[in-house]
TORDREN-183820 format. One record per residue (C-alpha): x, y, z; residue number from 1; residue in one letter. Coordinates in steps of 0.02 Angstrom, whole numbers, plus 50000, padded with zeros to 5 digits. Layout:
# residues N
<c1=X | c2=Y | c3=Z | n=NUM | res=A>
...
# end
This chain:
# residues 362
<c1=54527 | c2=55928 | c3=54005 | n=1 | res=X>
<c1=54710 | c2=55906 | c3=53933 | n=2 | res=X>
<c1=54830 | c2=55851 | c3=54099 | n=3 | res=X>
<c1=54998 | c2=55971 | c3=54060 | n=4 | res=X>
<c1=55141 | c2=55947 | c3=54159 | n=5 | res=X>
<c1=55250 | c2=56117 | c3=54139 | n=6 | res=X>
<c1=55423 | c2=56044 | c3=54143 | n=7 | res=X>
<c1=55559 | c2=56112 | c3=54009 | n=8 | res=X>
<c1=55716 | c2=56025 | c3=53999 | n=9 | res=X>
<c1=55864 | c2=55976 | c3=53875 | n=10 | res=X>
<c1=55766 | c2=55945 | c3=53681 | n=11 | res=X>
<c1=55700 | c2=53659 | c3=54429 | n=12 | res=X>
<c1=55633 | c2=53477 | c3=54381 | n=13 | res=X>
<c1=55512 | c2=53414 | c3=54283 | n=14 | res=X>
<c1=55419 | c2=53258 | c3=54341 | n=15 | res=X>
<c1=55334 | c2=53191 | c3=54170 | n=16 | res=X>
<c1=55334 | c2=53012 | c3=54078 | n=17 | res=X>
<c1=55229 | c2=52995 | c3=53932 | n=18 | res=X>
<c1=55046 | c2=52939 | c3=53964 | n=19 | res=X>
<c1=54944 | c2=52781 | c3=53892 | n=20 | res=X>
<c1=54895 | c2=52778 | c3=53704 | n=21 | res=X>
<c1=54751 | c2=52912 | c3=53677 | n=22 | res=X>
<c1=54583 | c2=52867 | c3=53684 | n=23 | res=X>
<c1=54504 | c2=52968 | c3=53561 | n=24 | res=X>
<c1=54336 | c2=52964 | c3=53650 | n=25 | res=X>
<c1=54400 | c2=53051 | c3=53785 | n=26 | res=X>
<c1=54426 | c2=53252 | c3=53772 | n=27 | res=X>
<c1=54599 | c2=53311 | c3=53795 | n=28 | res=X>
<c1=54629 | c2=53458 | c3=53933 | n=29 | res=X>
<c1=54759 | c2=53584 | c3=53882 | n=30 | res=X>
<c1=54931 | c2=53558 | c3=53962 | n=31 | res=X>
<c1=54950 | c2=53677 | c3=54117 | n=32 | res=X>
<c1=55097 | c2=53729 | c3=54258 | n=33 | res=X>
<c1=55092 | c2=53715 | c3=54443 | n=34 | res=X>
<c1=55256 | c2=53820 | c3=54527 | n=35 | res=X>
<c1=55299 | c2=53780 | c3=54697 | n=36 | res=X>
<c1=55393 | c2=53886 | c3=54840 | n=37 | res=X>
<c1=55550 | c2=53833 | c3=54877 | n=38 | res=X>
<c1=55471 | c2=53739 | c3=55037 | n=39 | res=X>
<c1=55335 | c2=53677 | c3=54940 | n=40 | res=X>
<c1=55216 | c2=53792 | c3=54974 | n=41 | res=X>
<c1=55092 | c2=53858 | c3=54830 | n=42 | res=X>
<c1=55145 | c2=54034 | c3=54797 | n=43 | res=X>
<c1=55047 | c2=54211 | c3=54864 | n=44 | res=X>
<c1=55066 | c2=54305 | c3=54718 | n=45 | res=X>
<c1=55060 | c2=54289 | c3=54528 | n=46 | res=X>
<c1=55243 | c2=54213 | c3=54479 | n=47 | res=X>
<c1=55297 | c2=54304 | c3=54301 | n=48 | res=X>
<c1=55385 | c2=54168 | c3=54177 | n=49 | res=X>
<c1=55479 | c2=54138 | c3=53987 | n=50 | res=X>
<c1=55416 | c2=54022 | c3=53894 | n=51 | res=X>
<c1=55560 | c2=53978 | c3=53745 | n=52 | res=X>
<c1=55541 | c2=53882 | c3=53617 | n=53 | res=X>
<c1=55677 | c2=53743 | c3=53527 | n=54 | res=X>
<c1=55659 | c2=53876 | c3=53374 | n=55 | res=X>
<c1=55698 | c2=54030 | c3=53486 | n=56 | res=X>
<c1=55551 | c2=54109 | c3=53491 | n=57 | res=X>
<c1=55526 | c2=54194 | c3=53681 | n=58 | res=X>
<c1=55364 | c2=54252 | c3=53778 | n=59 | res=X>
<c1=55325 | c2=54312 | c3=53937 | n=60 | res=X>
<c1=55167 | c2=54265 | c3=54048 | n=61 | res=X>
<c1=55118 | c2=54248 | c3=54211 | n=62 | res=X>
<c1=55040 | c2=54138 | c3=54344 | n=63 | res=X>
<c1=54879 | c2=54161 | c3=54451 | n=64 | res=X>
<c1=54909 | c2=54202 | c3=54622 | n=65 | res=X>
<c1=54932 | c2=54031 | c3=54665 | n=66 | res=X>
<c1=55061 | c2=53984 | c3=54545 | n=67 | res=X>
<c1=54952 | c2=53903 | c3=54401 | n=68 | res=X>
<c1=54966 | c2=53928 | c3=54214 | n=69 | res=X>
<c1=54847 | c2=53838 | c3=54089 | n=70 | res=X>
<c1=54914 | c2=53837 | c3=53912 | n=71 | res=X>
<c1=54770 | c2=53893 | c3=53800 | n=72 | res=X>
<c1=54763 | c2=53897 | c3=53611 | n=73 | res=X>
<c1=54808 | c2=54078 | c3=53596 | n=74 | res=X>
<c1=54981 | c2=54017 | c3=53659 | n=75 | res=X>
<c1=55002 | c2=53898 | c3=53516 | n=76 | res=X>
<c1=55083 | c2=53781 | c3=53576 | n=77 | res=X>
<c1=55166 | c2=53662 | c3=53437 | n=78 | res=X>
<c1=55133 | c2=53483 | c3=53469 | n=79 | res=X>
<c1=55292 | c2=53370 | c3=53485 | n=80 | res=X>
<c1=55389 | c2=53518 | c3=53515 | n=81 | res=X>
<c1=55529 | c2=53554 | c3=53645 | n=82 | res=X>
<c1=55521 | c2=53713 | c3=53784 | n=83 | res=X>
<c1=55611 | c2=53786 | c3=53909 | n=84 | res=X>
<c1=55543 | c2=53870 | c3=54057 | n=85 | res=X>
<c1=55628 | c2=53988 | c3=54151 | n=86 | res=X>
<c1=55582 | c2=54085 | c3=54301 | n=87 | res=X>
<c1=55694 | c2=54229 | c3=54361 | n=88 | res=X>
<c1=55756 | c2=54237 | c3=54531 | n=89 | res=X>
<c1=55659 | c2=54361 | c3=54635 | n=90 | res=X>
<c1=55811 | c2=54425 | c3=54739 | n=91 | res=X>
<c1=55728 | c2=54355 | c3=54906 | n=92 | res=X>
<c1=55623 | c2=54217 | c3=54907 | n=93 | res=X>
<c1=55688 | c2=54100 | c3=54776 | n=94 | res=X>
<c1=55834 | c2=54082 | c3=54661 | n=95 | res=X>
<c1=55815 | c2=54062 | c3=54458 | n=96 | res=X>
<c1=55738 | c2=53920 | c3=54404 | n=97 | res=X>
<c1=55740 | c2=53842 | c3=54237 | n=98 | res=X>
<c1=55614 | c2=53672 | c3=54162 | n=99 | res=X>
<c1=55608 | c2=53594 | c3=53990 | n=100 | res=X>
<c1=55469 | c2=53494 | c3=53924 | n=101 | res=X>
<c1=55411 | c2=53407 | c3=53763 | n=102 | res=X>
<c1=55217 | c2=53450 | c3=53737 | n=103 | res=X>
<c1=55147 | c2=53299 | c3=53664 | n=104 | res=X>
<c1=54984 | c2=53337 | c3=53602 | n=105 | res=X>
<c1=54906 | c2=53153 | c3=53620 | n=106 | res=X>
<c1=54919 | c2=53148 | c3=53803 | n=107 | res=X>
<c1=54851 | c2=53240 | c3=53976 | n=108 | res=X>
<c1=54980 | c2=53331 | c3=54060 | n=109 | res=X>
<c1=55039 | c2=53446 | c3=54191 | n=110 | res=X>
<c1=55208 | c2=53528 | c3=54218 | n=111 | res=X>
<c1=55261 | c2=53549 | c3=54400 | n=112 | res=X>
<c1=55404 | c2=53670 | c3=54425 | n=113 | res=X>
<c1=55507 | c2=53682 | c3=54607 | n=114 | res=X>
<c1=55566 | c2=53854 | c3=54619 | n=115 | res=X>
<c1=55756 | c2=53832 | c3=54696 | n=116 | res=X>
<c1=55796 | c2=53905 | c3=54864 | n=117 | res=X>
<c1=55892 | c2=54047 | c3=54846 | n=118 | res=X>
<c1=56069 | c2=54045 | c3=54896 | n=119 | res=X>
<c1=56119 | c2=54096 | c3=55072 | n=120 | res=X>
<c1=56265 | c2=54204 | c3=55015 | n=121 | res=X>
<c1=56155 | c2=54321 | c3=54901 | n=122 | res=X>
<c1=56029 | c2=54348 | c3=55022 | n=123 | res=X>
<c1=56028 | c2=54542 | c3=55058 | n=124 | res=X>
<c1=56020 | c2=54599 | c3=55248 | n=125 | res=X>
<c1=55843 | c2=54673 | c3=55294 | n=126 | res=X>
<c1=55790 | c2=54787 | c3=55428 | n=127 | res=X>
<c1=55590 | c2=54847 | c3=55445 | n=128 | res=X>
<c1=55569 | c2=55001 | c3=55516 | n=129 | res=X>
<c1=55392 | c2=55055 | c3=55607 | n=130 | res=X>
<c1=55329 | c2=55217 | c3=55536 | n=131 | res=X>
<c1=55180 | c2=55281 | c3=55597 | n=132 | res=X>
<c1=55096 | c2=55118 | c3=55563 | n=133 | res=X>
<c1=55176 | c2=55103 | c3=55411 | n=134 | res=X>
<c1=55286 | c2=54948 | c3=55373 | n=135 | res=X>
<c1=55449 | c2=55020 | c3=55258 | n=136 | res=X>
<c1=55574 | c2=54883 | c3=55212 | n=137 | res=X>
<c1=55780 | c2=54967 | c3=55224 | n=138 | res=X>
<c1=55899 | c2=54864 | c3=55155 | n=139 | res=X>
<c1=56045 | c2=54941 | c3=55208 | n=140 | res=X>
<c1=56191 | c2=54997 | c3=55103 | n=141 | res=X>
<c1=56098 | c2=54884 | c3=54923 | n=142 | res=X>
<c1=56064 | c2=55039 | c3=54825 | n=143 | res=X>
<c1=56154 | c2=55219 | c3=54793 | n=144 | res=X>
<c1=55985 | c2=55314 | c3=54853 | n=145 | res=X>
<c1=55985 | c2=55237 | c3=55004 | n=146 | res=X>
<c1=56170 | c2=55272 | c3=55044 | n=147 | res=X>
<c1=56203 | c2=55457 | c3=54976 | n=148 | res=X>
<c1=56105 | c2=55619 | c3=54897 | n=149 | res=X>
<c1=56058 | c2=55594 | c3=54701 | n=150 | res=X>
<c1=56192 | c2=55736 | c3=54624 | n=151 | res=X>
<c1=56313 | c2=55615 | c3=54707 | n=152 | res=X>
<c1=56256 | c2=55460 | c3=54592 | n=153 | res=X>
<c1=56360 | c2=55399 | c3=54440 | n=154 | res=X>
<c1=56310 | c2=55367 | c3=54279 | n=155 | res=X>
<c1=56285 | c2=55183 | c3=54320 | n=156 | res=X>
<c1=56182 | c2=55197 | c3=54482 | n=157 | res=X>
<c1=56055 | c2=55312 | c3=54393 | n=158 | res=X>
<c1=56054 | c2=55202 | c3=54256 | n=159 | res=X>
<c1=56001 | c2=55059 | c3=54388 | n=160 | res=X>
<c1=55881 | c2=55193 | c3=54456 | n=161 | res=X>
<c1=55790 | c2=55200 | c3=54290 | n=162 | res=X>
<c1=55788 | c2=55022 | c3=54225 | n=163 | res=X>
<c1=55800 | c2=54904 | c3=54379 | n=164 | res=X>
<c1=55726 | c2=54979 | c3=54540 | n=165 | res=X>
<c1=55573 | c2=54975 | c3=54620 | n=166 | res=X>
<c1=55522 | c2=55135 | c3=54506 | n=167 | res=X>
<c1=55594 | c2=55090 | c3=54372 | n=168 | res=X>
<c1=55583 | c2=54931 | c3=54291 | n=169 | res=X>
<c1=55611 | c2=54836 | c3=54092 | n=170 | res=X>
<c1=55520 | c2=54728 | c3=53983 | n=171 | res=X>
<c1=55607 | c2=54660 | c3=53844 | n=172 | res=X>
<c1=55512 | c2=54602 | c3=53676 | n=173 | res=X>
<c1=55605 | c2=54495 | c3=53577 | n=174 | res=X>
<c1=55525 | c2=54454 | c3=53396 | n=175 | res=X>
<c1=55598 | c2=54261 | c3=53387 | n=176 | res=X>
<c1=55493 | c2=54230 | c3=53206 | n=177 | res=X>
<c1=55587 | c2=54359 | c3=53102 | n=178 | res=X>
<c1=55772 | c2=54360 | c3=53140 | n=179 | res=X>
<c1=55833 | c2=54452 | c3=53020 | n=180 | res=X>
<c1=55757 | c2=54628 | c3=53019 | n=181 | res=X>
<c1=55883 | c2=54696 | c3=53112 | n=182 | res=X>
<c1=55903 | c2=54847 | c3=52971 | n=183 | res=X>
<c1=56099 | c2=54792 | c3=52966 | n=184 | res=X>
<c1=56186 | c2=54765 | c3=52813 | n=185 | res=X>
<c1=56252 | c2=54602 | c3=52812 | n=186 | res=X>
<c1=56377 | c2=54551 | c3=52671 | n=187 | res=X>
<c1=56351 | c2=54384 | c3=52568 | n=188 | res=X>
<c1=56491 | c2=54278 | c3=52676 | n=189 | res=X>
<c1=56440 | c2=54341 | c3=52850 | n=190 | res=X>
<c1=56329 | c2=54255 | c3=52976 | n=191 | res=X>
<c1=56168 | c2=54333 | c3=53027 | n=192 | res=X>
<c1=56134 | c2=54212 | c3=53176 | n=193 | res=X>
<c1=56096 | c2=54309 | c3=53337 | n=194 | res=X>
<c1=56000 | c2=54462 | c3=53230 | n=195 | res=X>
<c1=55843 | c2=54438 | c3=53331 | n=196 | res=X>
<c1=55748 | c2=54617 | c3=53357 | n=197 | res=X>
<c1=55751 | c2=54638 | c3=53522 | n=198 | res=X>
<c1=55653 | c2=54789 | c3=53619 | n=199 | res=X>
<c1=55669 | c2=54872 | c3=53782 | n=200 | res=X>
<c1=55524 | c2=54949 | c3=53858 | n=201 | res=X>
<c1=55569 | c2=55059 | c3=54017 | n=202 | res=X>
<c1=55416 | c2=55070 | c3=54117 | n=203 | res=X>
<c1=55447 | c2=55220 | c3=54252 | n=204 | res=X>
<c1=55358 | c2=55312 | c3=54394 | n=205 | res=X>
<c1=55366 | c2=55478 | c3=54342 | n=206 | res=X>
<c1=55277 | c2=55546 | c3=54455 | n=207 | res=X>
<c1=55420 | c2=55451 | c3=54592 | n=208 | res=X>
<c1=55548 | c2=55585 | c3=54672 | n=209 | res=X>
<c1=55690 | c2=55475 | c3=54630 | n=210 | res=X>
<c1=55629 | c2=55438 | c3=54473 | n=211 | res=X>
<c1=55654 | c2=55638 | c3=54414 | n=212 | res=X>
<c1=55806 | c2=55628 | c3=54520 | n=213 | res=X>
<c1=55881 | c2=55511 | c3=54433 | n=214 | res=X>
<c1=55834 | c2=55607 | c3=54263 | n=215 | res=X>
<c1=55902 | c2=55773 | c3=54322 | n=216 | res=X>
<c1=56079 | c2=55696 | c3=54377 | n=217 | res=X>
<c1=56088 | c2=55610 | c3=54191 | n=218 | res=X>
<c1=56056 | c2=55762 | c3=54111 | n=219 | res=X>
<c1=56172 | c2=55844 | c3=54231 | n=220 | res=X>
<c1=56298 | c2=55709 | c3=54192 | n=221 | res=X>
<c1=56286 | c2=55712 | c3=53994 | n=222 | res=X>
<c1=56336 | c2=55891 | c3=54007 | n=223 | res=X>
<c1=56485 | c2=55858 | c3=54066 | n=224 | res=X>
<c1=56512 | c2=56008 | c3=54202 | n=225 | res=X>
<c1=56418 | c2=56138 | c3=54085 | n=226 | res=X>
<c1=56271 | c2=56162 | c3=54159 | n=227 | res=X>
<c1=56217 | c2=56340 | c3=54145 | n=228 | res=X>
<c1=56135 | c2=56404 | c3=54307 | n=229 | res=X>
<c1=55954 | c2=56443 | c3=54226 | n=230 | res=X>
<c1=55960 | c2=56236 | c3=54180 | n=231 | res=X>
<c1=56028 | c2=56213 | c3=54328 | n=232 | res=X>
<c1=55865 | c2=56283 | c3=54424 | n=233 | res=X>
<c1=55749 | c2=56204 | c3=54312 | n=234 | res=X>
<c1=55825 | c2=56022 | c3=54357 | n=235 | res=X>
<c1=55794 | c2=56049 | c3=54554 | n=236 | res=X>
<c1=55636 | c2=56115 | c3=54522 | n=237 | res=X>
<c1=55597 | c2=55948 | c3=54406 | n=238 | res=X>
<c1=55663 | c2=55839 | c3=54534 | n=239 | res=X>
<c1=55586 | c2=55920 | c3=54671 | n=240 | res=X>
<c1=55405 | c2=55943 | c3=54596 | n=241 | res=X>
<c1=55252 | c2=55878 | c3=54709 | n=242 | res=X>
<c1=55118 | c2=55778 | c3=54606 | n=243 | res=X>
<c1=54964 | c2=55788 | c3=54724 | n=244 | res=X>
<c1=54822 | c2=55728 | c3=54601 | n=245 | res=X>
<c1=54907 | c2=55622 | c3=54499 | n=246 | res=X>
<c1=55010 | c2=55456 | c3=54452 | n=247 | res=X>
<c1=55114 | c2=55452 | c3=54300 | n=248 | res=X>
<c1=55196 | c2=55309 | c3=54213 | n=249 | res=X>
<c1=55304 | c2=55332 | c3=54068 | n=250 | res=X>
<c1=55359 | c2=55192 | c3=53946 | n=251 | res=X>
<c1=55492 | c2=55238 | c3=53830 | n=252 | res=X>
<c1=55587 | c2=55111 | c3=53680 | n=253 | res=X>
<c1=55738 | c2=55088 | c3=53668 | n=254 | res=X>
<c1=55859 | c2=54955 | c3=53570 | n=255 | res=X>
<c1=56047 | c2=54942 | c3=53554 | n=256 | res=X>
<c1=56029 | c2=54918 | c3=53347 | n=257 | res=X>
<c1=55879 | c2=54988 | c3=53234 | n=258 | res=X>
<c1=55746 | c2=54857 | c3=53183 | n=259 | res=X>
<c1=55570 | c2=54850 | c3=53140 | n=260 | res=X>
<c1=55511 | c2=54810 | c3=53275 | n=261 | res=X>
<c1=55585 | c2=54987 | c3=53376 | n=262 | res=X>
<c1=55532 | c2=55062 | c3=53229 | n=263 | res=X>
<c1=55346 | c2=55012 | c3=53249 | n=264 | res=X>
<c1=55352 | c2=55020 | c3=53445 | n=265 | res=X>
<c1=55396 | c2=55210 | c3=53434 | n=266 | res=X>
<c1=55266 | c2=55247 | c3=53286 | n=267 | res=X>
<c1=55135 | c2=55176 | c3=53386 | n=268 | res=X>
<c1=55172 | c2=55244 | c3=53550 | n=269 | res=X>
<c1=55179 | c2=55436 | c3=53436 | n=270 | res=X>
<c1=55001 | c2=55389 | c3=53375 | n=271 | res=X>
<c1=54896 | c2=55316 | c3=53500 | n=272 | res=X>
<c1=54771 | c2=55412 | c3=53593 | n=273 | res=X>
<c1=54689 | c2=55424 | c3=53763 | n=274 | res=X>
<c1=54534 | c2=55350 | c3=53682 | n=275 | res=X>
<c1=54637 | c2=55214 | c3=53627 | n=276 | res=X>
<c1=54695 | c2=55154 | c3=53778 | n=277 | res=X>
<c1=54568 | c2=55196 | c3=53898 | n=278 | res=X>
<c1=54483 | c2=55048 | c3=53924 | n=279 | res=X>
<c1=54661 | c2=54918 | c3=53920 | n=280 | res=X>
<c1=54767 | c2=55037 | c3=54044 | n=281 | res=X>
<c1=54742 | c2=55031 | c3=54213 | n=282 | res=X>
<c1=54850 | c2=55023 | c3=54377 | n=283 | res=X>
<c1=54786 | c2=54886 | c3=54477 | n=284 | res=X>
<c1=54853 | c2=54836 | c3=54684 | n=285 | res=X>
<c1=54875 | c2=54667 | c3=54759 | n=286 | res=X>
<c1=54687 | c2=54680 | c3=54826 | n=287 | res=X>
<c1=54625 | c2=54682 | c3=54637 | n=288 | res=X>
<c1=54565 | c2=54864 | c3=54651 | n=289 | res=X>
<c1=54601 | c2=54957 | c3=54482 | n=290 | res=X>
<c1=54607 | c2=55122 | c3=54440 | n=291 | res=X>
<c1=54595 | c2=55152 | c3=54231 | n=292 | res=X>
<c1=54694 | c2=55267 | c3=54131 | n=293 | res=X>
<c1=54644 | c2=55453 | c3=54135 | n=294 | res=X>
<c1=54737 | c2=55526 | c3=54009 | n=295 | res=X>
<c1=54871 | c2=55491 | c3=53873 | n=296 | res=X>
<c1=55001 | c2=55579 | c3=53794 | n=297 | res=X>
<c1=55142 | c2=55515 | c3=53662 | n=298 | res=X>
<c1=55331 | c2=55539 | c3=53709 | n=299 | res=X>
<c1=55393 | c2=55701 | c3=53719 | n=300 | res=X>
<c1=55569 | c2=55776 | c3=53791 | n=301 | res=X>
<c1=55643 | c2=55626 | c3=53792 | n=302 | res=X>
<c1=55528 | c2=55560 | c3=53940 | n=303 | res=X>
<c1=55426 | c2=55417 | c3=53856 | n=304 | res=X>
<c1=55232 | c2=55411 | c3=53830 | n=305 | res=X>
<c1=55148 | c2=55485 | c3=53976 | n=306 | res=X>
<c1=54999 | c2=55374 | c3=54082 | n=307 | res=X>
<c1=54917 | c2=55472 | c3=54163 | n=308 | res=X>
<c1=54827 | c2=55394 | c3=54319 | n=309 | res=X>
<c1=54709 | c2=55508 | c3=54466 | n=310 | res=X>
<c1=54799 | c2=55480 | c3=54619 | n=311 | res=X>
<c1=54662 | c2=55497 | c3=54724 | n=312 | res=X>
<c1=54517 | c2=55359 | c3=54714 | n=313 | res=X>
<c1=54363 | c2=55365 | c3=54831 | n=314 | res=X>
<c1=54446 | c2=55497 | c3=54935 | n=315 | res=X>
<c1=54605 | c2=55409 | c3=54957 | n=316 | res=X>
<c1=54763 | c2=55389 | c3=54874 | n=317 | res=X>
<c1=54757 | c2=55238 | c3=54782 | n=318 | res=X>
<c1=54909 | c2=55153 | c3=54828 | n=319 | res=X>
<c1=54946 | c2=55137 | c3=55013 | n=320 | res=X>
<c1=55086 | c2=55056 | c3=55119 | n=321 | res=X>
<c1=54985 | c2=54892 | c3=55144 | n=322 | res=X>
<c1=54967 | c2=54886 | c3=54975 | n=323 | res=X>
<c1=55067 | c2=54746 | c3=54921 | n=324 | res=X>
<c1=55102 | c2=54788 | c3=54742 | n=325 | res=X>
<c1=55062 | c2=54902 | c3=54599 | n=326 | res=X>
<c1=55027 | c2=54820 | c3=54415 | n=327 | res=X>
<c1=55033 | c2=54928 | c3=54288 | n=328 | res=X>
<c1=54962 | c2=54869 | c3=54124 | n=329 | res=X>
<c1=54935 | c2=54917 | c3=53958 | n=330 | res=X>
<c1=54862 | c2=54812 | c3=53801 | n=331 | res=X>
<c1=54917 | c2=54966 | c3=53692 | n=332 | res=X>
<c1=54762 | c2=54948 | c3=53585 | n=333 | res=X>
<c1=54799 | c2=54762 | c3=53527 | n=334 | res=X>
<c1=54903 | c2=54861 | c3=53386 | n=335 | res=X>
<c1=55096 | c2=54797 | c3=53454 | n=336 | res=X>
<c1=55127 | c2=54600 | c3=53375 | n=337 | res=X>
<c1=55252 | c2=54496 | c3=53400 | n=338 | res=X>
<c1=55243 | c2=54348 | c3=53297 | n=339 | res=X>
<c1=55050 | c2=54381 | c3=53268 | n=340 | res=X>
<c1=55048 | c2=54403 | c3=53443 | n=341 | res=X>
<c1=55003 | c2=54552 | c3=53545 | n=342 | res=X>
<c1=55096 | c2=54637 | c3=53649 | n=343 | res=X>
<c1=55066 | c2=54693 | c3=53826 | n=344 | res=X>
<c1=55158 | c2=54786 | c3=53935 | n=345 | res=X>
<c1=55126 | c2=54704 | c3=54088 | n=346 | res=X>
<c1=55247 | c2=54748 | c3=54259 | n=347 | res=X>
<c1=55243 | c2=54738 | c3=54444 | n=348 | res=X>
<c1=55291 | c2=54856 | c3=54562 | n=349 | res=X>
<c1=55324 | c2=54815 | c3=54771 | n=350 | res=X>
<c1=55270 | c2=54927 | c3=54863 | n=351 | res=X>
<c1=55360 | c2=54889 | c3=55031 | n=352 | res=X>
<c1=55518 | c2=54935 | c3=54922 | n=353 | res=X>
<c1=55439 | c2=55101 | c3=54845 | n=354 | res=X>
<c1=55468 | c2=55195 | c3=55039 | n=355 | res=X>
<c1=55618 | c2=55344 | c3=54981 | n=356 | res=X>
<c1=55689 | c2=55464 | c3=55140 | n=357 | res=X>
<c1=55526 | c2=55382 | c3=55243 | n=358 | res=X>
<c1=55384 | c2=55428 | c3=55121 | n=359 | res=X>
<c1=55303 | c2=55314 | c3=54991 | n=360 | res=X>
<c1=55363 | c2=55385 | c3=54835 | n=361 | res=X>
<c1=55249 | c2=55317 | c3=54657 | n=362 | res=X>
# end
C-alpha cells in the first residue's frame, strides 16, 4: 500500500614515534584510533570524524560507542602517507579537535586523540525542565523557535531551522579524486585549484512541526508579501498537520555550482525504489533498536526523497524521551561513489534537544 501524504504547495595531540624494524614473521594489525573526553574519560557515544588526506581527499566515519576506530582495508589507507584528523566540536562537551599522522605501513600503531575542553565562554546556559517524567533540555534565548512564533522567523533563522538544528541537519560529500568536474568553463590561463565537487545532503524530519514550519515561512518569505489567501491556508494547514502513524525523513541535494557528482546524487535519488532501499534504511535509537524503512518515494515539490518510517513499533512510538538519539541511515543501494567509495548517509539526531512548545516533535 502506496503511503500519500496530500500536501500541495508552490511547484589534539598525537603521541607516536616510529616502532623497531619489522619483523616480517610477525603479522601486522591495522592502525586504529582511541578518542578521549576532555577529562580523559572513554566516550558514551559513537564520536563522528574527517579523515583528510595530504592529497585532499575527505571522508567521514565514525567511532564505536567507546571512541575506537580500526582502519580496515576498505579505508585504503596509503602507506607512508600524511592525514589529518579532525573532530568537530559538539557545542557542549568538547571543543574541535584536530590530529595528523604519518601511517607507516611497516609498523604497529595506534592513534590516541584528546578531545579539547571546550571553552568556557561558548558554553550555552542550560535549564532542564521536569515534564511529566519527561526530561526536556531549554536552552534559553539559543534558537529563534524557542524565542518567538515561526511567521516571525527571517530568512536566516529558517535557514538554520532546516540545515543545522536538531531536525534538521547536513552532510557534505566532497569528491577529493576528481577536482575538476565542476561543469565550469575554465579558460586556458585560469587556475582550477579549489574545483572540488562538493555535495550537500539536507537530511530533515518531515514529519517535525518545526520542520514544516520552517518550510511554510520560506515559501511565505520567497513570495515576497504575495501570498494569496487560498496558499495562504494551505501553508497553516502543512505546518500544522498531525502525523500519527508515521516518521518521515527527507534528504534533498543541493550544491552552490553544478557538477557530476549533484548531477548523479539527484538521478539516483529520482530512481531508486522502496525495494531498493529496504533492507540499508533504517532509523535506529541509542539502545540499538531499529526500525527499517517502510516505504520510499523520490523528491517531489521541492521536499527531497521521502523515508518513510511506521511510527509506532510494538505498540509504542518508537522514539521516546529517554531515548538518547535517533540515527538515521541509508546505504542508498551501494549505487552513490565517491572515489570508488560508497556513500552513506549516515546522521544523528538528540533527542533531549528534539522537545518543541513541550512535546517531542520527530
Amino acid at each position: 500500500m502506496r503511503i500519500v501524504f496530500c500536501f500541495s504547495l508552490l511547484p589534539g595531540l598525537l603521541a607516536w614515534a616510529p616502532a623497531p624494524a619489522h619483523d616480517d614473521r610477525i603479522p601486522q594489525a591495522s592502525p586504529s584510533i582511541q578518542v578521549f573526553m576532555p577529562d580523559g574519560s572513554l566516550p558514551e557515544r559513537e564520536i563522528r570524524f574527517k579523515l583528510i588526506t595530504d592529497k585532499g581527499r575527505i571522508d567521514e566515519y565514525f567511532t564505536d560507542s567507546r571512541g575506537r576506530f580500526l582502519f580496515t582495508r576498505r579505508e585504503g589507507l596509503d602507506p607512508n602517507a600524511g592525514y589529518t584528523i579532525i573532530v568537530e566540536s559538539d557545542r557542549s562537551t568538547y571543543d574541535t579537535t584536530t590530529v595528523t599522522f604519518k601511517y607507516y605501513q611497516s609498523t604497529v600503531f595506534y592513534v590516541p586523540i584528546f578531545l579539547r575542553p571546550l571553552a568556557a565562554e561558548t558554553r550555552k546556559p542550560e535549564t532542564f525542565v521536569v515534564d511529566a517524567g519527561r526530561v526536556v533540555r531549554e536552552q534559553k534565548g539559543r534558537d529563534p523557535w524557542s524565542r518567538k512564533p515561526y511567521r516571525e522567523w527571517s530568512e536566516k533563522e529558517v535557514l538554520k531551522m532546516l540545515n543545522d538544528s536538531p531536525w534538521g541537519q547536513t552532510q557534505t560529500v566532497t569528491d577529493a579524486s576528481n577536482p575538476f568536474a565542476s561543469g565550469r568553463r575554465v579558460d586556458s590561463g585560469q587556475s582550477r585549484v579549489g574545483e572540488i565537487p562538493e555535495i550537500n545532503l539536507r537530511i530533515r524530519f518531515l514529519s517535525a512541526r518545526p520542520v514544516r514550519q520552517a518550510i511554510s515561512r520560506l515559501m511565505e518569505l520567497r513570495q515576497k508579501g504575495k501570498v494569496s489567501e487560498e496558499l495562504a491556508q494551505r501553508l497553516e494547514a502543512f505546518a500544522a498537520a498531525d502525523f500519527p502513524d508515521y516518521i518521515v525523513v527527507t534528504v534533498s541535494c543541493e550544491s552552490s555550482a553544478a557538477n557530476s557528482l549533484f548531477q548523479e546524487t539527484n538521478a539516483l535519488l529520482q530512481k531508486l525504489t522502496t525495494g531498493d532501499l529496504q533492507n540499508g534504511t533504517y532509523l535506529m535509537t541509542k539502545d540499538g533498536r531499529r526500525v527499517f524503512l517502510q516505504e520510499y518515494q523520490p523528491p517531489r515539490e521541492g521536499l527531497g526523497a521521502h523515508f518513510i518510517f511506521p511510527r509506532i513499533v510494538d505498540g509504542r512510538p518508537f522514539v521516546l524521551p529517554d531515548s538518547g538519539e535517533v540515527r538515521f541511515y541509508s546505504e542508498l543501494a551501494n549505487r552513490l561513489t565517491v572515489g570508488g567509495k560508497p556513500v552513506f548517509v549516515n546522521m544523528r539526531f538528540a533527542v533531549k534537544d528534539m522537545a518543541f512548545d513541550g512535546k517531542l516533535e520527530y
